[in-house]
N, CA and C atoms as an extended XYZ file, in Angstrom:
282
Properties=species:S:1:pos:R:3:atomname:S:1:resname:S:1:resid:I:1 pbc="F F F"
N       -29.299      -22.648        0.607 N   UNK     1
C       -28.394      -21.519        0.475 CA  UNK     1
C       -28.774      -20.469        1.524 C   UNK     1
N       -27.898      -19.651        2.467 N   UNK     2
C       -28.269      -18.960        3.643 CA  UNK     2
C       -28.539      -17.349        2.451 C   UNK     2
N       -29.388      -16.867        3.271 N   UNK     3
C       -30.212      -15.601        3.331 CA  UNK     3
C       -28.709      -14.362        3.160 C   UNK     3
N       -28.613      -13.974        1.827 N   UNK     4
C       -27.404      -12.594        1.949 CA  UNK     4
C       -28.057      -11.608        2.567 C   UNK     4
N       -26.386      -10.995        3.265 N   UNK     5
C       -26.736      -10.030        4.282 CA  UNK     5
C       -26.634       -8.507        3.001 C   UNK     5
N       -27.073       -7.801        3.949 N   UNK     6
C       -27.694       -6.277        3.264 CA  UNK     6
C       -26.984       -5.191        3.972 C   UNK     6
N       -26.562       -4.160        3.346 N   UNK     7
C       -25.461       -3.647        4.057 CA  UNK     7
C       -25.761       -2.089        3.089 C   UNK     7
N       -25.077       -0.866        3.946 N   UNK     8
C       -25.181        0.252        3.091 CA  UNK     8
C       -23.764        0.511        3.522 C   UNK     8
N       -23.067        1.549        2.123 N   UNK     9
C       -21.767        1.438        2.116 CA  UNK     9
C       -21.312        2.290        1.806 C   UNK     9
N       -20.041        3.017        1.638 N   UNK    10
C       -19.424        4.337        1.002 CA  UNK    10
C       -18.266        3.223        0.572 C   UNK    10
N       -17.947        3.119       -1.047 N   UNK    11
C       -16.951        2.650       -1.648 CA  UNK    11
C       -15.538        4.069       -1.464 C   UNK    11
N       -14.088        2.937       -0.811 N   UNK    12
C       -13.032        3.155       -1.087 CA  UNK    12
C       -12.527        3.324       -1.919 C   UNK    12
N       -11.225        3.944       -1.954 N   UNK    13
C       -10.096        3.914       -2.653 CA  UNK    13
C        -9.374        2.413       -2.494 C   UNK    13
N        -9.492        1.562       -3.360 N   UNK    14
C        -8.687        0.068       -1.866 CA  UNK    14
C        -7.050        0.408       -2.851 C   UNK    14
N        -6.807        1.258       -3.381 N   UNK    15
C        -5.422        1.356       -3.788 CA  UNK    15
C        -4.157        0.680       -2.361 C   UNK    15
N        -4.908        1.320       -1.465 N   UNK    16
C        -3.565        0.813        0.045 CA  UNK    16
C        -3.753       -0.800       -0.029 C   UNK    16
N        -4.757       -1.159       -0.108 N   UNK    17
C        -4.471       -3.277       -0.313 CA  UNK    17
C        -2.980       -3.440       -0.520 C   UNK    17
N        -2.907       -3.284       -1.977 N   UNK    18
C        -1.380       -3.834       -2.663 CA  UNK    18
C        -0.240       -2.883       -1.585 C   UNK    18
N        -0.561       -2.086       -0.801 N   UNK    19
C         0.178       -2.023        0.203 CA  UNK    19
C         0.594       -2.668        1.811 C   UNK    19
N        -0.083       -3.530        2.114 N   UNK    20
C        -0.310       -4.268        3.195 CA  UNK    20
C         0.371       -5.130        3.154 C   UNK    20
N         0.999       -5.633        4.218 N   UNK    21
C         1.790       -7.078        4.477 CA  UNK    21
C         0.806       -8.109        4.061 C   UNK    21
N         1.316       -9.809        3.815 N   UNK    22
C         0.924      -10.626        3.169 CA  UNK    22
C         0.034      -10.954        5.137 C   UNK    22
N        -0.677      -11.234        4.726 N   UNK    23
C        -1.935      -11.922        5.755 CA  UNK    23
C        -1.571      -13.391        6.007 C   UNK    23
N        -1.578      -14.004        7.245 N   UNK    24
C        -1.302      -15.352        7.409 CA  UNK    24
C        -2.538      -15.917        6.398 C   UNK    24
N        -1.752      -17.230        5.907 N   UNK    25
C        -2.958      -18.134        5.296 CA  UNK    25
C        -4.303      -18.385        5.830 C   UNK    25
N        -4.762      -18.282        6.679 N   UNK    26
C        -6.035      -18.580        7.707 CA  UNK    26
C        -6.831      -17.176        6.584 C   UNK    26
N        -6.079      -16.547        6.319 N   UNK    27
C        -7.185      -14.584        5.828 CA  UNK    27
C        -6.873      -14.509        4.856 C   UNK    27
N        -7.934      -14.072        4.375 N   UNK    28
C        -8.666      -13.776        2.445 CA  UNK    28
C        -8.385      -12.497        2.412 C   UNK    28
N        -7.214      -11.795        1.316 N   UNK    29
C        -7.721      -10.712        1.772 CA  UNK    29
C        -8.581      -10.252        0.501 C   UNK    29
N        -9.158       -9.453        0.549 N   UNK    30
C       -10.473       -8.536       -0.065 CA  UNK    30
C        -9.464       -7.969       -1.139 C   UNK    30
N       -10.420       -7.993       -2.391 N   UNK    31
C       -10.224       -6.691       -3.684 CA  UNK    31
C        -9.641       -5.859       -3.276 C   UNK    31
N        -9.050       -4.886       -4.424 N   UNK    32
C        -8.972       -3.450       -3.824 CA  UNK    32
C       -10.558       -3.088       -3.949 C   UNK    32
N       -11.179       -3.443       -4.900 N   UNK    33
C       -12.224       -2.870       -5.587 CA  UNK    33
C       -13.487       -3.605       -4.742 C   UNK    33
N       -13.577       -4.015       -3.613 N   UNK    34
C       -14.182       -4.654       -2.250 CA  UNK    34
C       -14.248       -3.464       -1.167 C   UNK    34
N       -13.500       -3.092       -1.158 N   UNK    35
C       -13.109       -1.403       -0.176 CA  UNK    35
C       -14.354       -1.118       -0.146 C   UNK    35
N       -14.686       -1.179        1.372 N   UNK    36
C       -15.712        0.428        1.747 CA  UNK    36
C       -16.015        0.475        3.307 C   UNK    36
N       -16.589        1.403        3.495 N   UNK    37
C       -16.560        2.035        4.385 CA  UNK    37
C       -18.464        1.714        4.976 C   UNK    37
N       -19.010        0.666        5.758 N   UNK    38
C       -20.082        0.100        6.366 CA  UNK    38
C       -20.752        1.546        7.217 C   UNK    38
N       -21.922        1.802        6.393 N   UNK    39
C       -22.465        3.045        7.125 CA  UNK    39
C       -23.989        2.519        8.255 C   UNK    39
N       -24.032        1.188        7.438 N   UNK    40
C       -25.530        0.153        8.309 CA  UNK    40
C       -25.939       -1.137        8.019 C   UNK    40
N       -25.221       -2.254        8.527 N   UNK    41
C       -25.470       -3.620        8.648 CA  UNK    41
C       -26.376       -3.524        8.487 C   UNK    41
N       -27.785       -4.318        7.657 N   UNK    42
C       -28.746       -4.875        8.140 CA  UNK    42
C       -29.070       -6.068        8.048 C   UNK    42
N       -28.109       -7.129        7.753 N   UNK    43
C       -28.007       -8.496        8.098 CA  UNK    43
C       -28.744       -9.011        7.155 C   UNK    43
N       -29.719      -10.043        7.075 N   UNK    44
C       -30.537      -10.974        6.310 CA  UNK    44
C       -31.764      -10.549        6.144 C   UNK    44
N       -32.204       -9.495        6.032 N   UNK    45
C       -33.401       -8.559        6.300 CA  UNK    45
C       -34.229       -8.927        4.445 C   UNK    45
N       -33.622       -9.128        3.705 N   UNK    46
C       -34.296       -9.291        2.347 CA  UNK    46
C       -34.235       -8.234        1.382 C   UNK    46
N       -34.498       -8.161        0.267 N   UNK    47
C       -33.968       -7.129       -0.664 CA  UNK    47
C       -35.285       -6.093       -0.495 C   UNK    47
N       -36.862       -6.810        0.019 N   UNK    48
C       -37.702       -5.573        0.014 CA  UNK    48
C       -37.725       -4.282        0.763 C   UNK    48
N       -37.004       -5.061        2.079 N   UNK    49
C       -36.577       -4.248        3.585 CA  UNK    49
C       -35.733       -3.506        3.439 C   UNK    49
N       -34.412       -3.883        2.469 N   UNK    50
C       -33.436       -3.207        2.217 CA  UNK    50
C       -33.775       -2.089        0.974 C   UNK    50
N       -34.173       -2.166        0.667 N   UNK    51
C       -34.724       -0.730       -0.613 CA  UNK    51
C       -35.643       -0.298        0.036 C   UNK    51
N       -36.200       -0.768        0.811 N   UNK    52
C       -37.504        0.503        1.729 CA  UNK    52
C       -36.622        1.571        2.995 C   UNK    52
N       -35.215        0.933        3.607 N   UNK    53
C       -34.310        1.115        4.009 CA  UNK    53
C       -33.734        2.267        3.676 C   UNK    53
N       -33.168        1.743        2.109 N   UNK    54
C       -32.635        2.288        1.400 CA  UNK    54
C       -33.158        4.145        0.965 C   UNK    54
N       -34.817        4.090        0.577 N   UNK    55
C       -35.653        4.730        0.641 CA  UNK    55
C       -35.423        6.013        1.257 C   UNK    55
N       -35.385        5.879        2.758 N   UNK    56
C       -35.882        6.382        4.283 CA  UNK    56
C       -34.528        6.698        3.677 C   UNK    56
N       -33.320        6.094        3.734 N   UNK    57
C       -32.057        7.206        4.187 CA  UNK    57
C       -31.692        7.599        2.697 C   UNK    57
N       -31.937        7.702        1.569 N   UNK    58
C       -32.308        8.727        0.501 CA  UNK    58
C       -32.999       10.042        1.069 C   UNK    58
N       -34.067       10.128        1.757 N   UNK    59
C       -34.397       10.920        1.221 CA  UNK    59
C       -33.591       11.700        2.521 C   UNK    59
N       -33.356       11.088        3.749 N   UNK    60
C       -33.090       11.634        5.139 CA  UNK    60
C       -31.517       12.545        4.410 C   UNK    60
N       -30.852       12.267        3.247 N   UNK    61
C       -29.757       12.760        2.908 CA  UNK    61
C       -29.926       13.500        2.111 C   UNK    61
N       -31.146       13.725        1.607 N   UNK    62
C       -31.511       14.670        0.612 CA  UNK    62
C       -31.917       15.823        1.120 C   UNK    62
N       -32.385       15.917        2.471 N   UNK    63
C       -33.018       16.870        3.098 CA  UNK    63
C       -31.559       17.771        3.715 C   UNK    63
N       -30.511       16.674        4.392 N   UNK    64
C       -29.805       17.197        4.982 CA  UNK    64
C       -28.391       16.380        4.785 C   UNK    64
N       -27.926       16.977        3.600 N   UNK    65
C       -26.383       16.401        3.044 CA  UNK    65
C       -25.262       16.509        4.358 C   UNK    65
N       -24.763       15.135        4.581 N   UNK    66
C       -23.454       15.078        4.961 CA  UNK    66
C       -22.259       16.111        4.802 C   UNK    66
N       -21.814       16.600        5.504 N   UNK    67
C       -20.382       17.155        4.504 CA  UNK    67
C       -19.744       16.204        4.759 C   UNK    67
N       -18.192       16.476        3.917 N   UNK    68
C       -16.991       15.803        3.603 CA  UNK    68
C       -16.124       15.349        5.474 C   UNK    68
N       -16.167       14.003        5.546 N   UNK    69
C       -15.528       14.059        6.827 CA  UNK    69
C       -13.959       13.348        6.563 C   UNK    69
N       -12.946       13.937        7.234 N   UNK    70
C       -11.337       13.359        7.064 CA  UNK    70
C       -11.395       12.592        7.918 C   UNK    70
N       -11.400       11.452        8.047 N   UNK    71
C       -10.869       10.303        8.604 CA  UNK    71
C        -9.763        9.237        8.112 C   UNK    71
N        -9.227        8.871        9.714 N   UNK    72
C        -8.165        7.916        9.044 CA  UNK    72
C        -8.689        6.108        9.770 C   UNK    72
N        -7.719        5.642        9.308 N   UNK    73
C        -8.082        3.878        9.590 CA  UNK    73
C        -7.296        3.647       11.133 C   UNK    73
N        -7.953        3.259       12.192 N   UNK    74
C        -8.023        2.648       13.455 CA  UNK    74
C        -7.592        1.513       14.066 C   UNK    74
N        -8.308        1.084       15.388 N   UNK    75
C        -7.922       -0.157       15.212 CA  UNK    75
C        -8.956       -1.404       14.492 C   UNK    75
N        -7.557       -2.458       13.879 N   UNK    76
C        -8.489       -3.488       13.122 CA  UNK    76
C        -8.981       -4.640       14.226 C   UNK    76
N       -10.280       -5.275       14.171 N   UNK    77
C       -11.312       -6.019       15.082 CA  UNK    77
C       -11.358       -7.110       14.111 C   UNK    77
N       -11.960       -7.713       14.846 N   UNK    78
C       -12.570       -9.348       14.111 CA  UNK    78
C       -14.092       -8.993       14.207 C   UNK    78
N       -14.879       -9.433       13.084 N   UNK    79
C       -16.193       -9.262       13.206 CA  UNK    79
C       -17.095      -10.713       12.611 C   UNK    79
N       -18.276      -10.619       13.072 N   UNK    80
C       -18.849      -11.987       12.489 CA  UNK    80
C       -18.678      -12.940       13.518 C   UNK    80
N       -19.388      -13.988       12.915 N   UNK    81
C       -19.108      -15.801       14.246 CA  UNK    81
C       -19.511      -16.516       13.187 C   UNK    81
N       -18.877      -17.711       13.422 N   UNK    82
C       -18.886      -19.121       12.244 CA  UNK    82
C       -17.968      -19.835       13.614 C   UNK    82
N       -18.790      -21.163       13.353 N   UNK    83
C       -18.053      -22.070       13.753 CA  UNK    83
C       -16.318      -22.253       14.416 C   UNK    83
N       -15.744      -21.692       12.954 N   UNK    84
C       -13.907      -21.526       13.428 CA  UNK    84
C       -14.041      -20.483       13.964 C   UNK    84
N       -15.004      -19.730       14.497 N   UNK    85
C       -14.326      -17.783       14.849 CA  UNK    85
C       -14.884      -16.638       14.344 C   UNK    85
N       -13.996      -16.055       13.803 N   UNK    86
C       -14.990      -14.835       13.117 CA  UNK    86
C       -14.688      -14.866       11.752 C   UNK    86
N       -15.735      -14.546       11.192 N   UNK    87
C       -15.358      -14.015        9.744 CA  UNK    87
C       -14.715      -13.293        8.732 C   UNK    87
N       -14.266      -11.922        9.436 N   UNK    88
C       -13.804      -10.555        8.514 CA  UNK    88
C       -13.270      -10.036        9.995 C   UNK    88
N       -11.961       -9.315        9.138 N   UNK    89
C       -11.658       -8.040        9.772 CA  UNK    89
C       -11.728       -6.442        9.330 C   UNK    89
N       -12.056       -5.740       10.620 N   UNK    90
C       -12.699       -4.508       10.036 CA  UNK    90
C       -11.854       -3.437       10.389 C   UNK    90
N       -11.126       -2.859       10.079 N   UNK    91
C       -10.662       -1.431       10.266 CA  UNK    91
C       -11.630       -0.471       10.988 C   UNK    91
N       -11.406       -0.030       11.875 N   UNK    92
C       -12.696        1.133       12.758 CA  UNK    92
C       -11.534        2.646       12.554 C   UNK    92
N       -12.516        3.210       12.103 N   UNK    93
C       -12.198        4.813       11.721 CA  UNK    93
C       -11.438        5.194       13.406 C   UNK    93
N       -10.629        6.213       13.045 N   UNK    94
C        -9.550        6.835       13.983 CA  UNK    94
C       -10.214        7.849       13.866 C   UNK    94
């Protein structure tokens, strides 16, 4: 079984899904409740790496909170490699 990837995330609204045209058969599309917004890939790194990770940008946000940013959805990319191509498509912030 391959090594899951580790990822940090800001969960969506995926309410717009059930708004989207039907996807050629070749594409899966995602939950609404799959929605989010990728703040740091870290690939196959392991669950210890990823909570020590995790850790470091706790506290780096605790010191110094984000504000609220308005963004909208961009252009969509292909991301990933497998054999047929790529894996996922990603919406990149506008």
């Amino acid at each position: 079984m391959p090594r899951p990837n580790w990822f940090f995330a800001f969960p969506l609204d995926g309410a717009f899904v059930a708004t989207l045209p039907e996807p050629p058969k070749a594409i899966r599309r995602y939950h609404p409740d799959d929605m989010h917004m990728t703040l740091a890939f870290l690939g196959g790194c392991g669950e210890e790496a990823a909570l020590r990770a995790l850790s470091v940008l706790d506290v780096s946000l605790g010191a110094s909170p984000l504000p609220v940013l308005d963004v909208s959805l961009g252009e969509v990319v292909p991301l990933g490699r497998s054999k047929s191509g790529y894996t996922t498509l990603s919406a990149l912030l506008g």
